[in-house]
PQR file of N, CA, C, O and H, with PARSE charges and radii, in Angstrom:
ATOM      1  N   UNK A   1      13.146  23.005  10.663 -0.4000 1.5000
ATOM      2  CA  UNK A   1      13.077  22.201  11.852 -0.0000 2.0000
ATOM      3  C   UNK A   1      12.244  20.935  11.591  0.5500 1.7000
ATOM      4  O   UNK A   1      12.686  19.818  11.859 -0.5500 1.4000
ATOM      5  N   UNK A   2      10.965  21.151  11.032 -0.4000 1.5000
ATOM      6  CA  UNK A   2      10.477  19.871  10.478 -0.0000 2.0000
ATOM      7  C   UNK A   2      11.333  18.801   9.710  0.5500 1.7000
ATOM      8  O   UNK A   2      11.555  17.652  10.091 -0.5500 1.4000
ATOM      9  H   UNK A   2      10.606  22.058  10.814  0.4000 1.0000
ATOM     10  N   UNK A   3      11.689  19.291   8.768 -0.4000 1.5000
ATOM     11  CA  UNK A   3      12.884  18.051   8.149 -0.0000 2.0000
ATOM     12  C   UNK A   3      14.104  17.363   9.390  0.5500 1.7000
ATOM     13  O   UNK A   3      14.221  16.159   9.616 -0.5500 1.4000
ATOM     14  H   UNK A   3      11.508  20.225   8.459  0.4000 1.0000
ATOM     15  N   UNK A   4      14.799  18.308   9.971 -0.4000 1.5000
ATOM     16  CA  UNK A   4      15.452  17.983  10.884 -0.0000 2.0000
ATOM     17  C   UNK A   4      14.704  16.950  12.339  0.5500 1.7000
ATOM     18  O   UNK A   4      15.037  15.895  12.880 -0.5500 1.4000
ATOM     19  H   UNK A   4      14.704  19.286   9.787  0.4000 1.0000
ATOM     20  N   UNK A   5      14.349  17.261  12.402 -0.4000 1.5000
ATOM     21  CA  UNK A   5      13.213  16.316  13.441 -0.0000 2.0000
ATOM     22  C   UNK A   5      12.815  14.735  12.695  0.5500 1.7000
ATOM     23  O   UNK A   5      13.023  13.575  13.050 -0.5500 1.4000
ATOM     24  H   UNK A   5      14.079  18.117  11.962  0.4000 1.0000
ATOM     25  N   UNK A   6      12.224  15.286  11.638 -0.4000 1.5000
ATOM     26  CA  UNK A   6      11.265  13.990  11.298 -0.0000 2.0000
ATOM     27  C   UNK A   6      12.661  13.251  10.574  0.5500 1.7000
ATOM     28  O   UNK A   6      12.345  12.126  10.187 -0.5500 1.4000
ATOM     29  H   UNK A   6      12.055  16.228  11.350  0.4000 1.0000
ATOM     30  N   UNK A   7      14.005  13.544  10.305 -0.4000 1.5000
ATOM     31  CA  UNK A   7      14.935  13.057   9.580 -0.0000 2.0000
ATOM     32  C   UNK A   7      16.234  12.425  11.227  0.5500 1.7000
ATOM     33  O   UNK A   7      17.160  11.618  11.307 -0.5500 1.4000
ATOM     34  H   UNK A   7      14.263  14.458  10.619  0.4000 1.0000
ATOM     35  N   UNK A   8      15.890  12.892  11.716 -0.4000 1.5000
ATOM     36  CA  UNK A   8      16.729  12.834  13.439 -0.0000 2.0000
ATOM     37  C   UNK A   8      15.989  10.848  13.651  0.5500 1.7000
ATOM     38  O   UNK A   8      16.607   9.785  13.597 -0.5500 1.4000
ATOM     39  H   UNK A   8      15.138  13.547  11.651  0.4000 1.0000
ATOM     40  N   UNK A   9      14.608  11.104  13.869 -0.4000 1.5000
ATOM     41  CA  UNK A   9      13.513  10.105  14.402 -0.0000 2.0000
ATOM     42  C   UNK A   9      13.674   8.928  13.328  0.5500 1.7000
ATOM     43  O   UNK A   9      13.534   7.728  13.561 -0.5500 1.4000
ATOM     44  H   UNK A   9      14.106  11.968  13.914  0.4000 1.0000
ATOM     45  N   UNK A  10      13.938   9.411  12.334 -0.4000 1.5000
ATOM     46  CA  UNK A  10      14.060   7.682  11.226 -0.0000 2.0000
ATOM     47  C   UNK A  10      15.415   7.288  11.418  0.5500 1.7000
ATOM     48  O   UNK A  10      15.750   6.105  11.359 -0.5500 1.4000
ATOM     49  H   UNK A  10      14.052  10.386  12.144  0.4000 1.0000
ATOM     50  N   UNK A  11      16.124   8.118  11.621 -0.4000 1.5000
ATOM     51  CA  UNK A  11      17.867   7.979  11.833 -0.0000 2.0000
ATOM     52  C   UNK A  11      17.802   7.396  12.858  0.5500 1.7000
ATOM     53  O   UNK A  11      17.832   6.186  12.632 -0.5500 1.4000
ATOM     54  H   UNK A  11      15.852   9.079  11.670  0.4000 1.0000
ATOM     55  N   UNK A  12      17.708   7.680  14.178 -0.4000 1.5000
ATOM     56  CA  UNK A  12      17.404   6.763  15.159 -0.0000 2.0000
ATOM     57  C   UNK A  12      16.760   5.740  15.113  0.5500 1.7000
ATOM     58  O   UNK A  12      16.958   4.989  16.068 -0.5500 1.4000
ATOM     59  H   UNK A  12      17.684   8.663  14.361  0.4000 1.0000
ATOM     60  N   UNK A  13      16.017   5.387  14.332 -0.4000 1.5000
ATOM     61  CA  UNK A  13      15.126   3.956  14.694 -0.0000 2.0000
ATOM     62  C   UNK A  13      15.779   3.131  13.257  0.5500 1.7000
ATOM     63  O   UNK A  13      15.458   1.944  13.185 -0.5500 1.4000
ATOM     64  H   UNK A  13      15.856   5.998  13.556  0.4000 1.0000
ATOM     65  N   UNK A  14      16.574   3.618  12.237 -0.4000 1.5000
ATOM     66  CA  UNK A  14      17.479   2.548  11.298 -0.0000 2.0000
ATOM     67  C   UNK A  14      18.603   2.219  11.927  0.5500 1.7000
ATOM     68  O   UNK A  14      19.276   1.266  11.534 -0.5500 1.4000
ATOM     69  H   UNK A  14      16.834   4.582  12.295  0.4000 1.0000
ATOM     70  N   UNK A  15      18.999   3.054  13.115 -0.4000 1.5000
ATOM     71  CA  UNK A  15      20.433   2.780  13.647 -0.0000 2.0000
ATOM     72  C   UNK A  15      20.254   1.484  14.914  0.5500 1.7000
ATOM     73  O   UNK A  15      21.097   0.678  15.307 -0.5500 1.4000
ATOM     74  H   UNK A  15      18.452   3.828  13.434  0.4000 1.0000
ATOM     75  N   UNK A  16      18.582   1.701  15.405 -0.4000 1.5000
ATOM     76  CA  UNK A  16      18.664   0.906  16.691 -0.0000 2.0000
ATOM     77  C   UNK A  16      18.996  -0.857  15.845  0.5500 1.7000
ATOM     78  O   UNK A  16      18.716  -1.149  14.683 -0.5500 1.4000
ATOM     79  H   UNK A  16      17.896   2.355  15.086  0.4000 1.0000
ATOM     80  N   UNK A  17      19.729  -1.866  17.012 -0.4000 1.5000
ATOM     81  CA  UNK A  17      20.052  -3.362  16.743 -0.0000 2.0000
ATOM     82  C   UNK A  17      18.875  -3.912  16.142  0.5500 1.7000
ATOM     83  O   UNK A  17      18.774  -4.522  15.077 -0.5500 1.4000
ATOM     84  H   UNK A  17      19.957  -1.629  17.957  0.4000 1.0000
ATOM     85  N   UNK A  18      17.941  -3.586  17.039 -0.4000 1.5000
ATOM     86  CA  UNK A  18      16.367  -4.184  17.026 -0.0000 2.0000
ATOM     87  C   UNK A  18      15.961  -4.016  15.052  0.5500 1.7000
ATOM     88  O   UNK A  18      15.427  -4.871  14.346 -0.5500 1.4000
ATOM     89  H   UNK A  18      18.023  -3.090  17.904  0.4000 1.0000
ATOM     90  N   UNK A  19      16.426  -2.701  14.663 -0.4000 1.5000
ATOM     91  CA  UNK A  19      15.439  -2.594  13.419 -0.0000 2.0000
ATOM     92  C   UNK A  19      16.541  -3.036  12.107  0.5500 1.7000
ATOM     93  O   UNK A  19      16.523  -4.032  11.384 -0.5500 1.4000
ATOM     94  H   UNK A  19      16.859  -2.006  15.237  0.4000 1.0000
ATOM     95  N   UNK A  20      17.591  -1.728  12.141 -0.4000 1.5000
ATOM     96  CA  UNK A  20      18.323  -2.050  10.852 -0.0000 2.0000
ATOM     97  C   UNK A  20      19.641  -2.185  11.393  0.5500 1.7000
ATOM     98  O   UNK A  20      20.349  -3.067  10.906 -0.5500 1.4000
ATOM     99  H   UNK A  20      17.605  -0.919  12.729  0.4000 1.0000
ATOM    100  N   UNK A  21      20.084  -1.492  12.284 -0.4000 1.5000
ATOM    101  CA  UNK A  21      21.288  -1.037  12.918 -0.0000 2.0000
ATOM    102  C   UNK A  21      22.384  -0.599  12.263  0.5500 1.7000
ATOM    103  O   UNK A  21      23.506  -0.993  12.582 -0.5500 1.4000
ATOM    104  H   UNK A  21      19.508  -0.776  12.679  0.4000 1.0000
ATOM    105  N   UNK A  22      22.174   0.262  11.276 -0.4000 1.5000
ATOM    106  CA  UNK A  22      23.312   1.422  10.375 -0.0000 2.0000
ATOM    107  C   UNK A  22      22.730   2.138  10.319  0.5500 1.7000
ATOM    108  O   UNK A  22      21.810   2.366  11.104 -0.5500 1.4000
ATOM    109  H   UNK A  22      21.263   0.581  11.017  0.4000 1.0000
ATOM    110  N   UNK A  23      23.112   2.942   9.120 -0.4000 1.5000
ATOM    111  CA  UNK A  23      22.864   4.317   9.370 -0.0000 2.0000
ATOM    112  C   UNK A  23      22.095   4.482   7.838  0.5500 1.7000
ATOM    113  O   UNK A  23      22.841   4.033   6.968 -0.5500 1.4000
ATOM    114  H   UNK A  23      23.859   2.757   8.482  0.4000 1.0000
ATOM    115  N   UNK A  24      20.853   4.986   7.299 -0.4000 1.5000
ATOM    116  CA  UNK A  24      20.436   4.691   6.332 -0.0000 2.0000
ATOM    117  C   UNK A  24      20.522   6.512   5.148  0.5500 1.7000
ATOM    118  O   UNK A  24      21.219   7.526   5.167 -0.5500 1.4000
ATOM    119  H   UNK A  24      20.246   5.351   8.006  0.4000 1.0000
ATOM    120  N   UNK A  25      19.624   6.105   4.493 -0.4000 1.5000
ATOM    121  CA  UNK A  25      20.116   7.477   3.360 -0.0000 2.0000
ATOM    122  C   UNK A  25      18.526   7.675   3.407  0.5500 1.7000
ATOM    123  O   UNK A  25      17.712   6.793   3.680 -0.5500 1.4000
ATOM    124  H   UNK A  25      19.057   5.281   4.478  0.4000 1.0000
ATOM    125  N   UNK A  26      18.234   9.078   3.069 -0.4000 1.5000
ATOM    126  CA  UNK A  26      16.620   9.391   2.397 -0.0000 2.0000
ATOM    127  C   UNK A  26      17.024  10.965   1.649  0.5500 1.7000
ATOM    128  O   UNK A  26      17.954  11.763   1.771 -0.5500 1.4000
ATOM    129  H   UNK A  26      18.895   9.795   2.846  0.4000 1.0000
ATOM    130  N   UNK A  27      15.762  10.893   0.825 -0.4000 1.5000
ATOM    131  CA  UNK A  27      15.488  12.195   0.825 -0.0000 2.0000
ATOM    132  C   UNK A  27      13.911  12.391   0.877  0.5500 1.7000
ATOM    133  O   UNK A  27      13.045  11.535   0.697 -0.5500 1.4000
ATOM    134  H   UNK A  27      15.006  10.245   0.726  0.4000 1.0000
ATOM    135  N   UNK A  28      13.717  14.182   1.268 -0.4000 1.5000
ATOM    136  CA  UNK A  28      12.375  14.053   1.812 -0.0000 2.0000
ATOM    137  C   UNK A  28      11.643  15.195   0.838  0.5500 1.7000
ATOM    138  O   UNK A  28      12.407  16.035   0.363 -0.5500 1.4000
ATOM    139  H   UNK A  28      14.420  14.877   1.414  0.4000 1.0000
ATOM    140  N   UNK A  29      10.913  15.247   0.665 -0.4000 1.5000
ATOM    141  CA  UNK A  29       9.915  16.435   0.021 -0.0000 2.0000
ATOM    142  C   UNK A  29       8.872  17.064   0.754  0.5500 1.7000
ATOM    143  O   UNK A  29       7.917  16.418   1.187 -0.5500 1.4000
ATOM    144  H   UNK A  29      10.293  14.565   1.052  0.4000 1.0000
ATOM    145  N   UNK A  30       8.966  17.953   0.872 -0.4000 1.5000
ATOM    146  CA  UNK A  30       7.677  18.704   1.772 -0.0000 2.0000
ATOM    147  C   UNK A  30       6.552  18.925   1.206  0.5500 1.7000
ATOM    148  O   UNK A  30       6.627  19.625   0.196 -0.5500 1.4000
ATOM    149  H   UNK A  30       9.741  18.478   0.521  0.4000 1.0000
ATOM    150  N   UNK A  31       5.265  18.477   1.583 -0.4000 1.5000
ATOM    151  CA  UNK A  31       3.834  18.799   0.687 -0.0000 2.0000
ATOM    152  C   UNK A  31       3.091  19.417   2.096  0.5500 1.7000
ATOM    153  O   UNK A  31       3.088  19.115   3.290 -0.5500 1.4000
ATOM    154  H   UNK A  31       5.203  17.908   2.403  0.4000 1.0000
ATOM    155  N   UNK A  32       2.412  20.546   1.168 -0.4000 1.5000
ATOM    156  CA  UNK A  32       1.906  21.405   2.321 -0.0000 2.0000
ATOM    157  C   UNK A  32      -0.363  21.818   1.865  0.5500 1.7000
ATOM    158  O   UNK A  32      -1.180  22.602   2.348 -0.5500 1.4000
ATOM    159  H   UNK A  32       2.414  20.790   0.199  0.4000 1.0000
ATOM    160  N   UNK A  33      -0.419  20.873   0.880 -0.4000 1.5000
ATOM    161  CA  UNK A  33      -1.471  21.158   0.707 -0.0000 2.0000
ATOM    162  C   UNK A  33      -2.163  19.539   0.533  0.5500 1.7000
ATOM    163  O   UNK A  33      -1.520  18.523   0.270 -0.5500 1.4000
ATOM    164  H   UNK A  33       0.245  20.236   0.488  0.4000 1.0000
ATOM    165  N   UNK A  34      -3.801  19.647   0.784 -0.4000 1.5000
ATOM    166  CA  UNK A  34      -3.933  18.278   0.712 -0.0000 2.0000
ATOM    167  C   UNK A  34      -4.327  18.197  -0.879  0.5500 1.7000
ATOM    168  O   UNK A  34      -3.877  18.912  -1.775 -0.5500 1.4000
ATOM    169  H   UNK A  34      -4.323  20.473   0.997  0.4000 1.0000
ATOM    170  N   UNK A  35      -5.268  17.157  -0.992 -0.4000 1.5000
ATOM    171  CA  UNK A  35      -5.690  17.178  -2.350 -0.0000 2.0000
ATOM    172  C   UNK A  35      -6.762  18.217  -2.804  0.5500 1.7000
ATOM    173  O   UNK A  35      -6.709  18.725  -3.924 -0.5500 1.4000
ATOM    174  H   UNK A  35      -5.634  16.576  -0.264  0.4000 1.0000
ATOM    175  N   UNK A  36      -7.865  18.554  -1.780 -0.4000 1.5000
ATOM    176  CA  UNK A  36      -8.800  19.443  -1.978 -0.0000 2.0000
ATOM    177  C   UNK A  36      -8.119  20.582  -1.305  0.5500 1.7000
ATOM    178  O   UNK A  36      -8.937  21.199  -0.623 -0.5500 1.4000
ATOM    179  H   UNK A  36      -7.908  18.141  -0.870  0.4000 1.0000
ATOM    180  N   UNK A  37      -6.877  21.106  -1.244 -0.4000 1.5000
ATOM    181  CA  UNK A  37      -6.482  22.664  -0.794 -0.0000 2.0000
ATOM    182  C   UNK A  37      -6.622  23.052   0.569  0.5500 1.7000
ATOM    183  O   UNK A  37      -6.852  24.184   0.994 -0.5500 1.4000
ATOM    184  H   UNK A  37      -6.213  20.605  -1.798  0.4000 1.0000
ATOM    185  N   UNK A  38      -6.439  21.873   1.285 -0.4000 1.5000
ATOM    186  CA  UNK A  38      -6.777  21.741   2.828 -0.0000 2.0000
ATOM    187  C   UNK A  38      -5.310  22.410   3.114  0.5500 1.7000
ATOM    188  O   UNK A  38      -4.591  22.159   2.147 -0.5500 1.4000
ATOM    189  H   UNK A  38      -6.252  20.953   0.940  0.4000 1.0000
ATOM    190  N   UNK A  39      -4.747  23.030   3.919 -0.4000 1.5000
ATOM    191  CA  UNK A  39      -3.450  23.338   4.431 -0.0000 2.0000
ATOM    192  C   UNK A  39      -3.300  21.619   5.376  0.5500 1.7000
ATOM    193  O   UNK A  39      -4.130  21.030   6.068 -0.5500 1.4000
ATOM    194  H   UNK A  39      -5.332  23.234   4.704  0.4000 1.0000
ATOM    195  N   UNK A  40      -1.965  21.278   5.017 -0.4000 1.5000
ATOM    196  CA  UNK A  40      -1.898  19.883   6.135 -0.0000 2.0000
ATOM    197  C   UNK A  40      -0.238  19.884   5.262  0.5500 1.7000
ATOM    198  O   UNK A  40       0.008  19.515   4.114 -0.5500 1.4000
ATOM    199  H   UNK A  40      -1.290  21.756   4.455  0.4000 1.0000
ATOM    200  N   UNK A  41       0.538  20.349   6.138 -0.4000 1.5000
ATOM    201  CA  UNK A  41       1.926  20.370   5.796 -0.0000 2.0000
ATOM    202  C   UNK A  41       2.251  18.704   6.338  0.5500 1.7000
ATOM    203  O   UNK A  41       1.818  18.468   7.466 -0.5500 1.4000
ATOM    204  H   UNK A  41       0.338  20.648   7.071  0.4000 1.0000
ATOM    205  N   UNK A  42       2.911  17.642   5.688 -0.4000 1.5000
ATOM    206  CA  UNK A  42       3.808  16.832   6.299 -0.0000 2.0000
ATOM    207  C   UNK A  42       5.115  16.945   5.133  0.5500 1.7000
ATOM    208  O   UNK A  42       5.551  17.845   4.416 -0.5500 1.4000
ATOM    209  H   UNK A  42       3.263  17.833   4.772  0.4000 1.0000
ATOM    210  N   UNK A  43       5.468  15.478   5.387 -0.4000 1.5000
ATOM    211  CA  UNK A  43       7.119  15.094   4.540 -0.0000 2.0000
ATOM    212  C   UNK A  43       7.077  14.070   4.352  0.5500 1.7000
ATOM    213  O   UNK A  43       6.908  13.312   5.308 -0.5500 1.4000
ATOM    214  H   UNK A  43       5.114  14.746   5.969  0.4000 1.0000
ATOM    215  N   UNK A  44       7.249  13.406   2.644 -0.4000 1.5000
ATOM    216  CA  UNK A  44       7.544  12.254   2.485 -0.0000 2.0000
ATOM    217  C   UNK A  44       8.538  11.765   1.907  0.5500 1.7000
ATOM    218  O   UNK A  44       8.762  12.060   0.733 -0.5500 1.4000
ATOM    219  H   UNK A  44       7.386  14.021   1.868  0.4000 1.0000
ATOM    220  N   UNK A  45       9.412  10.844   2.661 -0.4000 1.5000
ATOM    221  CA  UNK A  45      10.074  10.374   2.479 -0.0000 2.0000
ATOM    222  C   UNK A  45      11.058   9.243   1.434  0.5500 1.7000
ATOM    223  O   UNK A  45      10.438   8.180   1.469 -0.5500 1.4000
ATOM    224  H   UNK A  45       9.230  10.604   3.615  0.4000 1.0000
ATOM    225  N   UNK A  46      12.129   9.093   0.675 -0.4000 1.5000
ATOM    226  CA  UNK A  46      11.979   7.688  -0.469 -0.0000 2.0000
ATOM    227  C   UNK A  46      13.505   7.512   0.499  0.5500 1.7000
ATOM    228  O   UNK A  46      14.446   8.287   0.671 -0.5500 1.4000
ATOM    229  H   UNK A  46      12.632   9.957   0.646  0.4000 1.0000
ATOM    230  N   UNK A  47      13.190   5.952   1.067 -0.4000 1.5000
ATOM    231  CA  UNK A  47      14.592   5.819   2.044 -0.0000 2.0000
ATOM    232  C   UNK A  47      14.388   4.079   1.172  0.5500 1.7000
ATOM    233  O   UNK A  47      13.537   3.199   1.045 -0.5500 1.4000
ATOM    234  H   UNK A  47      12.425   5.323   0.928  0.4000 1.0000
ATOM    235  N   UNK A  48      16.052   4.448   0.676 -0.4000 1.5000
ATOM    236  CA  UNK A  48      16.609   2.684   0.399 -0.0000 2.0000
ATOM    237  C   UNK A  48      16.035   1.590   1.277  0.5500 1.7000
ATOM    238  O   UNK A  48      15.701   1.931   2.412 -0.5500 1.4000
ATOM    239  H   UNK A  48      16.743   5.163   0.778  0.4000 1.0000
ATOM    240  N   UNK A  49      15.868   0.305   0.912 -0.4000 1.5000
ATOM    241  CA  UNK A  49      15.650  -0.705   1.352 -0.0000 2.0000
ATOM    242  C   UNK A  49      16.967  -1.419   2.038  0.5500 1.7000
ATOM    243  O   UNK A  49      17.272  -2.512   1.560 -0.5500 1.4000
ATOM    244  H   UNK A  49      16.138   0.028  -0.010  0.4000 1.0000
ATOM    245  N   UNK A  50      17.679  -0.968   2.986 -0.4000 1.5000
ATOM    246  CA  UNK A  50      18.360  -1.311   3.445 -0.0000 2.0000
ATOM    247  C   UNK A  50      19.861  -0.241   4.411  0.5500 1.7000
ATOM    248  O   UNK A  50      19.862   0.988   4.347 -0.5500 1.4000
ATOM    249  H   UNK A  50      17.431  -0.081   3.374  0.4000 1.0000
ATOM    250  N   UNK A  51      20.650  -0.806   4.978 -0.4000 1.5000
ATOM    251  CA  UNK A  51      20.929   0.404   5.777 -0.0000 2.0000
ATOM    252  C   UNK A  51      22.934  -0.003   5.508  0.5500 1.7000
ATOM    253  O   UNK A  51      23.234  -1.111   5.063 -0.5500 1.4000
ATOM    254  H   UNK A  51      20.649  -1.805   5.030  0.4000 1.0000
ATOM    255  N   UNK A  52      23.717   0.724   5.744 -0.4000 1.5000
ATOM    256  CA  UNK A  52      25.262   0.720   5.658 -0.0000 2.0000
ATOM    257  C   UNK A  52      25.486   0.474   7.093  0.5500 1.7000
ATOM    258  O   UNK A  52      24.993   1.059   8.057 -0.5500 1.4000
ATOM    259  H   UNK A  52      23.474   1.624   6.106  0.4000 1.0000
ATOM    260  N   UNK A  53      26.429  -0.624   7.046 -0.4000 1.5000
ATOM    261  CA  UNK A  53      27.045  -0.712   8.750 -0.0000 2.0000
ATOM    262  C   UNK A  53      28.044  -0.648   8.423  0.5500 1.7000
ATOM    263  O   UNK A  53      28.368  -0.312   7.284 -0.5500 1.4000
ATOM    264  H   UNK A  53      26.830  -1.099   6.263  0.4000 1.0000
ATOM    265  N   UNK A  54      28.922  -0.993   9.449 -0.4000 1.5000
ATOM    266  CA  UNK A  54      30.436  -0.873   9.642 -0.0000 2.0000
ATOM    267  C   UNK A  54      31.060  -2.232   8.823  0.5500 1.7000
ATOM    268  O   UNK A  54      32.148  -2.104   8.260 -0.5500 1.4000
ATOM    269  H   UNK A  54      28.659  -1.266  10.374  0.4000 1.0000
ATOM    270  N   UNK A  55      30.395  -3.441   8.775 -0.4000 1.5000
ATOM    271  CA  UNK A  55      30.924  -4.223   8.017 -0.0000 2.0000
ATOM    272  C   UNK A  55      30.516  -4.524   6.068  0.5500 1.7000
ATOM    273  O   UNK A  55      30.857  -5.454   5.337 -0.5500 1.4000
ATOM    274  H   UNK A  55      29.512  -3.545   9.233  0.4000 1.0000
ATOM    275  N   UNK A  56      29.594  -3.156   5.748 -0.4000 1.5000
ATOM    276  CA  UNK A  56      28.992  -3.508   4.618 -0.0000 2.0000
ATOM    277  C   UNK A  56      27.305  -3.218   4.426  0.5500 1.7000
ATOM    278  O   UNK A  56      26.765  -2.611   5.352 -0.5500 1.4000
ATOM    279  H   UNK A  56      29.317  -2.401   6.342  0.4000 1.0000
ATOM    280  N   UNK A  57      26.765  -3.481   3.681 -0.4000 1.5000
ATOM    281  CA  UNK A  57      25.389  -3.069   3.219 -0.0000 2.0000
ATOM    282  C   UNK A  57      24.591  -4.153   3.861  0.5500 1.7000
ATOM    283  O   UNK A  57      24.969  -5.316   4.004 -0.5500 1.4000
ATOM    284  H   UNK A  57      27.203  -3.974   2.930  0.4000 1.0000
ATOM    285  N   UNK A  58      23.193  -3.538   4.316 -0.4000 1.5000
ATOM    286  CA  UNK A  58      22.583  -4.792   4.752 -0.0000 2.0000
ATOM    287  C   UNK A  58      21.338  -4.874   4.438  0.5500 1.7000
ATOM    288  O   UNK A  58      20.758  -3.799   4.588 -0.5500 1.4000
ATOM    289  H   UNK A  58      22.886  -2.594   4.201  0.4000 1.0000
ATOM    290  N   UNK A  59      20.641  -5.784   4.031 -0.4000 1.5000
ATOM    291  CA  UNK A  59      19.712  -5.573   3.080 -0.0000 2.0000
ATOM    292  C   UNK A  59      18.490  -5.440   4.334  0.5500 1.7000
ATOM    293  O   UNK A  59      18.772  -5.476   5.532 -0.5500 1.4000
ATOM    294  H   UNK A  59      21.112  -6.657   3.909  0.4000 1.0000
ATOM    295  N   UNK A  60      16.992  -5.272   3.752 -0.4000 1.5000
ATOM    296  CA  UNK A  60      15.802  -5.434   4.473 -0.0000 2.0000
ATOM    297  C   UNK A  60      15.201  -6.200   4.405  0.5500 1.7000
ATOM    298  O   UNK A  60      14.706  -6.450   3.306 -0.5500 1.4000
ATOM    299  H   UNK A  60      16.763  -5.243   2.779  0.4000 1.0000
ATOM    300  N   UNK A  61      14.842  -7.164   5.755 -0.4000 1.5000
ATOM    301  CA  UNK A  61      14.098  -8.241   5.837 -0.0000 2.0000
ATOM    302  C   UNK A  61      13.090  -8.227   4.556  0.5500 1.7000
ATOM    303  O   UNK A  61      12.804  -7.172   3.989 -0.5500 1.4000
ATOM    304  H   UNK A  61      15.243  -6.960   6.648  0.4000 1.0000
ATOM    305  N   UNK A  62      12.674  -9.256   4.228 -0.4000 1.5000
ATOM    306  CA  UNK A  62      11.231  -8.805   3.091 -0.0000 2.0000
ATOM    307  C   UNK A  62       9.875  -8.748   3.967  0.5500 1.7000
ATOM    308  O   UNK A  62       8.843  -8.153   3.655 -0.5500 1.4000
ATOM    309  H   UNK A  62      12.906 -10.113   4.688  0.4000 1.0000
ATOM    310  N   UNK A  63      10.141  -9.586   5.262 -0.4000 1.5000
ATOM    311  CA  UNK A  63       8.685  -9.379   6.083 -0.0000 2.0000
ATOM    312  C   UNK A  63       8.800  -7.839   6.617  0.5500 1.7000
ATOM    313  O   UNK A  63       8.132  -7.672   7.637 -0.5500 1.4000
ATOM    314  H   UNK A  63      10.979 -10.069   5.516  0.4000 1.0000
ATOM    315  N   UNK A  64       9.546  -6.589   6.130 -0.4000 1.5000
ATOM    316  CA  UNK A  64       9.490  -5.417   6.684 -0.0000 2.0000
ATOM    317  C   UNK A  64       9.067  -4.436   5.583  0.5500 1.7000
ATOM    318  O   UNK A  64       8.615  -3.315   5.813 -0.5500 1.4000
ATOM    319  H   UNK A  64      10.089  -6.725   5.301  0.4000 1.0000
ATOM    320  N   UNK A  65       9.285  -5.049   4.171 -0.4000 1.5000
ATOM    321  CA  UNK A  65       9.512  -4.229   3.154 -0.0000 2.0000
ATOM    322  C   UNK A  65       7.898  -4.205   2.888  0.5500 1.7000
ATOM    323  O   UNK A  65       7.286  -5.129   3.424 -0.5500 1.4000
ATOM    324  H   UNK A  65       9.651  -5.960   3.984  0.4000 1.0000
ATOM    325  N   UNK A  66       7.162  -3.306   2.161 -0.4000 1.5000
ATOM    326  CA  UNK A  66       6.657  -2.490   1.836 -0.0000 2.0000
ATOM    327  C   UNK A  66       5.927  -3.384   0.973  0.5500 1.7000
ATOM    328  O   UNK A  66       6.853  -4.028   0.479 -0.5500 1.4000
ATOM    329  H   UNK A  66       7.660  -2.555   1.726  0.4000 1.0000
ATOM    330  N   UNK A  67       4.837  -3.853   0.459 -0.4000 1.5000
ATOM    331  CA  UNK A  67       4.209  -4.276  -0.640 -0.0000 2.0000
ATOM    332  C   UNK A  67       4.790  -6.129  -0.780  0.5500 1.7000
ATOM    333  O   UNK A  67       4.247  -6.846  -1.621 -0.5500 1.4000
ATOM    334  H   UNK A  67       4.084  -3.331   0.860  0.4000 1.0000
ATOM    335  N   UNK A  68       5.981  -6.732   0.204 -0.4000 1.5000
ATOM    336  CA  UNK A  68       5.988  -7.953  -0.139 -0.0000 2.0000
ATOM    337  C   UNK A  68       4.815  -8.816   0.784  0.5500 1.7000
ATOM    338  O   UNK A  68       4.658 -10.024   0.608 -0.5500 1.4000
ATOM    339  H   UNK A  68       6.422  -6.150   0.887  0.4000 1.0000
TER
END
């Protein structure tokens, strides 16, 4: 249910006009321990820089991307 949820919520917000508006790809990995053996389950994600619409690939602004 965690993957499904937290994979539902990025799907929705690459599909809205406002952000990417297609439909994008990821995959996710589950880490359930911290660095010092803390229990702290999340999911991280590696999602393309850009999303598939109906007319073709569309790239990501660079003022959105990550490190530009």
């Amino acid at each position: 249910m965690f993957f499904r949820v937290s994979a539902a919520a990025l799907h929705t917000f690459a599909a809205a006009p406002r952000h990417l508006g297609g439909q994008i790809g990821m995959t996710g990995v589950l880490q359930t321990w911290t660095r010092d053996l803390r229990y702290h389950p999340h999911i991280h994600y590696l999602v393309p820089a850009g999303a598939l619409t109906s007319t073709g690939w569309i790239r990501l602004k660079s003022r959105h991307a990550v490190g530009a």
